[in-house]
C-alpha positions, 0 to 999 in steps of 0.5 A: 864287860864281855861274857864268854863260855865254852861249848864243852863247859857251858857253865863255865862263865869267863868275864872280861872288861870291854867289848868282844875283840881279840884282845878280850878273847886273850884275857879270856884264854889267860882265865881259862889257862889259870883254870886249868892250872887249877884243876877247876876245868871239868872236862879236857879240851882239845888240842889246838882251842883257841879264843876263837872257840870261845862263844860270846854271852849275849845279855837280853838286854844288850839285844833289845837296845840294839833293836831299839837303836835300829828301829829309832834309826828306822823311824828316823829315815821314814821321817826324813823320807816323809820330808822329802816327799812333802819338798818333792811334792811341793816343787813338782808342778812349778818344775813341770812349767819350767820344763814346758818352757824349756822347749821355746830354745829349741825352736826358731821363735823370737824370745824376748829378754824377759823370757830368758831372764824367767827360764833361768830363774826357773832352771833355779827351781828345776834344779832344785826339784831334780836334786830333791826328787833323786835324794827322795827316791834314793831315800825311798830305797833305803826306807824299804828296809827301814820299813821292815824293821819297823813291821818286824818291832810291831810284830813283836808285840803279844796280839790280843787273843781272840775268842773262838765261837764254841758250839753252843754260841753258834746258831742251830739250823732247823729242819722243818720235818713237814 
């Protein structure tokens, strides 16, 4: 269901099944019509009011569930990044050795078999350190705003009120008249 009002008329409330669309909008407009053919409009509107005109009734309720979806979305990516950063971590240092050896193809030494059977198997593990490391840093970028989302929800929660010092609870200074 889809509340509607008018700037002019606030207390008049159009209810209409279904989410806000223009087609809702038109059914609002067909209620609004029979209220004006019915003389129950108290004021006149302008010329040219269409649904567009129509100010949508949001309920308190409907608001917080889609801050609850987006901070559940918010937690879910910070977890999927702490994922990522765990995976990324983990590989990091056997990636760096591969990449050390990387450098014995571009010299002129003898290089046995096994050496390169090893490199290719390493390129394995480069490979998959690289892909988790940019999914990582893409996922860093996109937990900044999750991150926020999340400051702002805890933000919204009433602080306990401190109590300030009165006068009388403060130390008293004495000067010594001597």
């Amino acid at each position: 269901m889809v509340q509607y009002t008018l700037a002019q008329s606030p207390e008049i409330i159009l209810t209409v099944p279904g989410k806000d669309s223009a087609k809702a909008r038109e059914k609002a407009m067909d209620q609004l019509m029979e209220l004006m053919d019915e003389g129950k409009l108290p004021t006149d509107l302008a010329d040219g009011f269409g649904p567009q005109h129509f100010i949508e009734i949001k309920e308190p309720g409907a608001i917080a569930a889609g801050d609850e979806d987006a901070l559940n979305q918010a937690v879910q990516i910070l977890s999927s990044l702490a994922t990522l950063k765990l995976k990324a971590q983990e590989s990091r240092s056997e990636a760096l050795q591969v990449r050390k050896q990387i450098d014995v193809l571009f010299t002129d030494e003898l290089v046995s078999e096994e050496e390169i059977n090893s490199l290719k198997e390493g390129f394995k593990v480069l490979k998959t350190y690289a892909q988790t490391n940019m999914r990582y840093r893409e996922a860093r970028s996109q937990a900044e705003q999750a991150r926020v989302v999340l400051d702002q929800a805890l933000q919204s929660s009433p602080e306990p009120k401190t109590q300030k010092p009165t006068a009388e609870a403060e130390p008293k200074i004495q000067k010594s008249g001597k």
